[in-house]
C-alpha positions in Angstrom: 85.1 72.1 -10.6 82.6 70.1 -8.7 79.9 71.8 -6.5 78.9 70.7 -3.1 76.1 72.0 -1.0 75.4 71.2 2.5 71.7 72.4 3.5 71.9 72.3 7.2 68.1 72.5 7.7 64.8 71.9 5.9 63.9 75.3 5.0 67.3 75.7 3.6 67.3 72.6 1.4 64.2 73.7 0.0 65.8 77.0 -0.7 68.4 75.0 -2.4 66.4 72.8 -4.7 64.1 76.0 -5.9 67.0 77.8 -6.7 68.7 74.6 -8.7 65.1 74.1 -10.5 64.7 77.9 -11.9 68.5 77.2 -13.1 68.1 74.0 -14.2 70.9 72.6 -12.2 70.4 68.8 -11.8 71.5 67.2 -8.8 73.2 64.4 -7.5 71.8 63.3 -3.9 73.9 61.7 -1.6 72.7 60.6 1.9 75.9 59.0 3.8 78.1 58.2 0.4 77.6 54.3 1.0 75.5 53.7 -2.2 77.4 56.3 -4.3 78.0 53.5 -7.3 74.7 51.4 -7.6 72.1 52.9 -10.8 73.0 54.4 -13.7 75.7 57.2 -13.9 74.7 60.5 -13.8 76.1 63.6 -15.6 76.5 66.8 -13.4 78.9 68.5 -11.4 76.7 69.4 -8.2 76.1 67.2 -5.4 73.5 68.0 -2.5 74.3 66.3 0.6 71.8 65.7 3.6 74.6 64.8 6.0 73.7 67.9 8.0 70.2 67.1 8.6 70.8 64.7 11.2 69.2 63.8 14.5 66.5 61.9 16.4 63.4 64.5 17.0 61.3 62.1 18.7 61.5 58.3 20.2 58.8 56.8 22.2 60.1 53.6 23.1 56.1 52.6 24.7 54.8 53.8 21.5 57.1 51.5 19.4 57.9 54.8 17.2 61.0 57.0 16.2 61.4 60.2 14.4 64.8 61.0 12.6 66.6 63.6 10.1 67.4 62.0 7.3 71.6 62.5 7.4 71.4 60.9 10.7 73.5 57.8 10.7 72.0 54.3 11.3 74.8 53.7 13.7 72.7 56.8 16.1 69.4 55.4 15.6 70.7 51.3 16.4 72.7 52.8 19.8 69.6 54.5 20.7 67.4 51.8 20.3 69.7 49.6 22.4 69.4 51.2 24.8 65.3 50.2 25.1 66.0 46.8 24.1 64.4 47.8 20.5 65.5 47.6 17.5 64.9 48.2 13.0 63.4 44.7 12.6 63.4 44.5 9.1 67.4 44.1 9.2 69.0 47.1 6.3 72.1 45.7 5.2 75.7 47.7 5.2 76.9 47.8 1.4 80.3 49.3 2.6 82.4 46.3 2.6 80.6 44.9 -0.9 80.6 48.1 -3.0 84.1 49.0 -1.5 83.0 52.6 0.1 84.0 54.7 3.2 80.7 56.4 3.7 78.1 56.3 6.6 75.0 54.7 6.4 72.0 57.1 6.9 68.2 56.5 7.7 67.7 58.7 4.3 69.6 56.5 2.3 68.3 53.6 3.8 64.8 54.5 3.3 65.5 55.9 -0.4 67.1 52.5 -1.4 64.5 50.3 0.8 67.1 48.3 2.3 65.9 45.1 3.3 67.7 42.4 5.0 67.4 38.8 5.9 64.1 39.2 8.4 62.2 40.7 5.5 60.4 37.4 5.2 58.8 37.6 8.3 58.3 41.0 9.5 58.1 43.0 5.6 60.3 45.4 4.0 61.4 48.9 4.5 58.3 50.5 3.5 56.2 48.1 5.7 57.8 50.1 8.7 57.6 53.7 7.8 54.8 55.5 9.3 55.9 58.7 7.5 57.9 61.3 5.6 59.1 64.8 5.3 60.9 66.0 1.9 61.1 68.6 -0.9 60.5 67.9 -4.2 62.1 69.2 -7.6 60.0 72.2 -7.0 61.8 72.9 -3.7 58.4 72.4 -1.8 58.4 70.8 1.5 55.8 67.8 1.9 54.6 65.0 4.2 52.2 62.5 4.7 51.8 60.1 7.3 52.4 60.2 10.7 53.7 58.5 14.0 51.2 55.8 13.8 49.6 53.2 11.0 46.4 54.5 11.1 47.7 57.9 9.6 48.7 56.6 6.7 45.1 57.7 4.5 44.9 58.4 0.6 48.3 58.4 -1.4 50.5 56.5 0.6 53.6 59.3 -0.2 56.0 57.7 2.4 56.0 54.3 0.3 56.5 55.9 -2.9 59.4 57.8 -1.8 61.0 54.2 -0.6 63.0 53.1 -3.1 62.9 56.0 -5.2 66.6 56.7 -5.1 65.9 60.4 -4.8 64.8 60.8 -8.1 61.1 62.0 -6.8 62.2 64.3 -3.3 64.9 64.7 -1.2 63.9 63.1 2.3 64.3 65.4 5.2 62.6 63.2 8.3 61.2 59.7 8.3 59.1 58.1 11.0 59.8 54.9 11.7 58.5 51.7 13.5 60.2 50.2 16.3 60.0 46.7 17.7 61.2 44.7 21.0 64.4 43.0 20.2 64.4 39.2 20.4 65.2 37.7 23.8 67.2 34.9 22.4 67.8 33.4 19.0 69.5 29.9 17.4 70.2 29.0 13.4 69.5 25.2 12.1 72.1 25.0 9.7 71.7 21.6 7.0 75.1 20.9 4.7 75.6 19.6 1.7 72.0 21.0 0.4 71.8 21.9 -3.5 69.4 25.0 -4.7 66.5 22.8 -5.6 67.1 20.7 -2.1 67.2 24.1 0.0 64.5 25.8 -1.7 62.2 22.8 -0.9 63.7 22.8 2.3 62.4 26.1 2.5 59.3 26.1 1.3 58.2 23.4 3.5 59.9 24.8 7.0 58.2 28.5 6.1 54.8 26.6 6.0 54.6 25.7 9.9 53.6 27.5 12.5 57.5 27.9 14.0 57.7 31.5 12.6 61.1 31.4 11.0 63.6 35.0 11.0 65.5 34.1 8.1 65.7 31.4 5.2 69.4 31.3 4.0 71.5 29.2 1.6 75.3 29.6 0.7 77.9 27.3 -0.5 75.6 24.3 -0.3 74.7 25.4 3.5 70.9 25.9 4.3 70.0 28.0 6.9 67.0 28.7 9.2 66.6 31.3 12.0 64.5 30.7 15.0 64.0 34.2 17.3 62.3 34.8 20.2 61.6 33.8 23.9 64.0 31.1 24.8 62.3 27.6 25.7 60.1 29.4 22.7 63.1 28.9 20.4 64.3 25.7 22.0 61.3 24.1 21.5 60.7 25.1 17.8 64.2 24.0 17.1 64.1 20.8 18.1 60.0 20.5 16.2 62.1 21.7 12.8 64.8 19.0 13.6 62.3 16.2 14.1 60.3 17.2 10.7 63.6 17.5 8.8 65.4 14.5 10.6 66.4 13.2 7.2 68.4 15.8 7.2 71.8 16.5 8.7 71.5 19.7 11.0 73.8 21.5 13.5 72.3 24.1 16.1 74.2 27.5 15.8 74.4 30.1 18.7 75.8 32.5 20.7 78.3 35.0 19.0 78.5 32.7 15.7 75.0 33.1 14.9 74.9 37.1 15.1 77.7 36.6 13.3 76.6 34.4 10.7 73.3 36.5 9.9 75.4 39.5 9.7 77.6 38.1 7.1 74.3 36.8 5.0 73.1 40.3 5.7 76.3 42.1 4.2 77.1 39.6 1.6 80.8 38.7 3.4 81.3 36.0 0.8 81.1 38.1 -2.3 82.9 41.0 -0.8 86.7 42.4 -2.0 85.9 40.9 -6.0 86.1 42.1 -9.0 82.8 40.3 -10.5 79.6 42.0 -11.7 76.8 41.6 -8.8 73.4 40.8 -9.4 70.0 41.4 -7.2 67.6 38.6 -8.7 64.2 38.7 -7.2 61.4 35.8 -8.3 59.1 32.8 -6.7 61.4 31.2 -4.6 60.7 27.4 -6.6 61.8 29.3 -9.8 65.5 29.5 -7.9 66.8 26.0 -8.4 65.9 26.2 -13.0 66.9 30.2 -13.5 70.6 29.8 -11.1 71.6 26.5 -12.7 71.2 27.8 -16.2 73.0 31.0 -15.3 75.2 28.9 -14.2 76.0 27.1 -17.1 75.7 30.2 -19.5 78.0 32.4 -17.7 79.5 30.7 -15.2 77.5 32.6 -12.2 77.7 31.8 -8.4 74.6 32.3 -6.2 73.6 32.8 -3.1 69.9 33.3 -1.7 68.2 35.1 1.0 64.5 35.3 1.9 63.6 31.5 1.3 64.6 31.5 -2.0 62.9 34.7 -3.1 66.2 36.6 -3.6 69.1 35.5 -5.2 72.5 37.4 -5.0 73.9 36.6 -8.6 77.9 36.6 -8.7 79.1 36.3 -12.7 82.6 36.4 -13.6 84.4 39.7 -14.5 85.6 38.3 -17.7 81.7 38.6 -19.3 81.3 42.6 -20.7 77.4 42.5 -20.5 76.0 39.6 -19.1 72.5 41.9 -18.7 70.9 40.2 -21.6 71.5 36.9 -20.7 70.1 37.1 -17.2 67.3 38.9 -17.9 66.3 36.7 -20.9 66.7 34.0 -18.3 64.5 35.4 -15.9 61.6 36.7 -18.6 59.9 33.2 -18.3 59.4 33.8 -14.0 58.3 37.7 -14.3 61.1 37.9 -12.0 63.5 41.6 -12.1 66.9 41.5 -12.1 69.1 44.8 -10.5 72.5 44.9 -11.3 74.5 46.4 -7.6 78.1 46.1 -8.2 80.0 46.4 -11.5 82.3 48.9 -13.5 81.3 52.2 -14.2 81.5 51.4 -18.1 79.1 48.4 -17.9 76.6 51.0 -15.8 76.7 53.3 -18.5 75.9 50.9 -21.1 73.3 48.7 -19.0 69.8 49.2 -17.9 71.2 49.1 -14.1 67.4 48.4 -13.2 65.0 46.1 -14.4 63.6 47.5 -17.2 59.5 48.5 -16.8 56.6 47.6 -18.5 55.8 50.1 -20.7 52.1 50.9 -18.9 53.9 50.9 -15.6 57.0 53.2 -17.6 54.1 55.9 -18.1 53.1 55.9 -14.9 56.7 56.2 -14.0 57.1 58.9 -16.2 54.3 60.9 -15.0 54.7 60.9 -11.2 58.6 62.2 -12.5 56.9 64.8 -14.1 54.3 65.8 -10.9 57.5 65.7 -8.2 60.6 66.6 -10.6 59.1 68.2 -13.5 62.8 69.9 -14.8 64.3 66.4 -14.0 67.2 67.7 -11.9 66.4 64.7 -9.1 69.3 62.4 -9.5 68.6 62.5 -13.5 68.9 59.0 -15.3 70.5 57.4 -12.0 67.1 55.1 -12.8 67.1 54.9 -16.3 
């Protein structure tokens, strides 16, 4: 029978995790239960849940800084942030509709996954907005490092190696967080009929000006770019884009359709309710156009791409049983990494879900496993 335990404070998760690492009870971690199927499978009974640690300890709206449990849901920290006019700039995505789960999103899971969206390109990534961190490690001590502001941040930067960890180095228990002034206004210059190659130089040329572009999308032969900001602002760098790319066909997209446009680039809509493997593809954006249209022709693979070209969400049919060595022999040539998010249970088990390391940067790997987790009861193997 499965165990689950519930911590509802700090002290007590610690309490937990010591107690699991004299036992050697490994754990599985589970934030808000939205992520449940992406890494590798992992064998044990006992699940730790943060979904009682939850709520905002601190926002200063002048200071452009929150602090939050890490079981608070995202949902919490967005309403509250409304409410100033602020919001997460760098966009997390909601997997629920693509992985097909009922959880919550939480700011632990968030941070623990670095979910990134769409605005990544301009303002960073996850990481590039956390000012600092609470959690307990395998040992079941409590640590943090940073603070409420940048400057904080000194020696090892602990709150950026805990982003993206999955867990498998400390169980977050508060995260600091940056805040920033939502846009006033905000239009998308949408060009049809573009292929990869065609978008990606579309792309490269339109992230080069001085318009400071939100978002650099492309899907089903659509090309997108997002213009945020003060509104004559926006206006005015629209219509400089649409004279520079006047041999080009473009619409102006607004209102309601553009929130809900970037929401479905952000949450993958198109891909959603399949039963095809996903792949998270990341390389130099004018590598996109060669790597997706041999995929393409090897395994029959969709793609769409995000961040200028940078990221490429890789759809291959269900009917391929391990298409892993195929697209990552494909990428070898670019350096890129290739994760694979969605697919069957069977295919995680037998497939490196993440990209496999280096083997320098494996020991180091290895080694700050062994510092944080050294009985390996962190989420064991969910990372290969």
């Amino acid at each position: 029978m499965s165990a689950l335990l519930t911590p509802a404070t700090e002290a007590e998760l610690a309490e937990t995790v010591a107690d699991a690492a004299a036992s050697h009870t490994r754990l599985r971690i589970r934030g808000g239960g939205t992520r449940s199927v992406i890494g590798q499978t992992i064998e044990t009974d006992t699940t730790l849940s943060t979904d009682r640690l939850t709520g905002i300890t601190l926002y200063e709206p002048g200071s452009l800084n929150m602090v939050v449990r890490a079981g608070t849901p995202l949902d919490e920290v967005t309403s509250a942030l409304a409410t100033e006019n602020q919001h997460l700039a760098f966009e997390p995505m909601d997997h629920r509709g693509l992985l097909g789960s009922n959880g919550t999103p939480t700011v632990g899971g968030m941070v623990a996954a670095a979910i990134s969206g769409p605005r990544r390109l301009l303002v960073g990534a996850c990481r590039d907005h956390l000012l600092g961190v609470r959690f307990v490690n395998g040992r079941g001590e409590v640590l943090k490092n940073g603070g409420r502001v940048m400057k904080n941040v000194t020696g090892l930067d602990l709150a950026k190696l805990m982003c993206g960890a999955y867990g498998t180095l400390g169980i977050l228990t508060e995260v600091s967080l940056k805040t920033l002034p939502r846009p006033e206004t905000a239009c998308t210059l949408a060009f049809p009929g573009l292929t990869v190659a065609q978008a990606t130089d579309l792309f490269c040329s339109a992230l080069g000006t001085p318009y400071e572009i939100s978002g650099a999308a492309w899907q089903g032969g659509m090309a997108f770019l997002r213009l945020e900001g003060f509104d004559l602002q926006v206006q005015n760098r629209a219509a400089q884009l649409q004279a520079r790319f006047r041999d080009l066909d473009s619409d102006r997209i607004e209102g309601a359709g553009h929130a809900a446009l970037w929401r479905d680039i952000r949450d993958l809509t198109a891909v959603q309710g399949r039963d095809d493997t996903l792949w998270r593809l990341s390389l130099k954006p004018t590598d996109a156009a060669l790597l997706t249209s041999h995929l393409h022709d090897r395994l029959g693979a969709e793609a769409s791409l995000d961040w200028g070209g940078g990221l490429i969400w890789l759809s291959v049919p269900a009917h391929h049983a391990d298409p892993a060595p195929v697209i990552r022999d494909a990428l070898a040539p670019y350096g890129g990494h290739a994760t694979l998010t969605r697919a069957p249970e069977d295919l995680r088990r037998c497939t490196p879900v993440f990209q496999p390391q280096a083997p320098a940067l494996a020991r180091i790997s290895e080694g700050l496993r062994a510092r944080f987790d050294p009985n390996h009861i962190l989420n064991p193997g969910l990372m290969g």
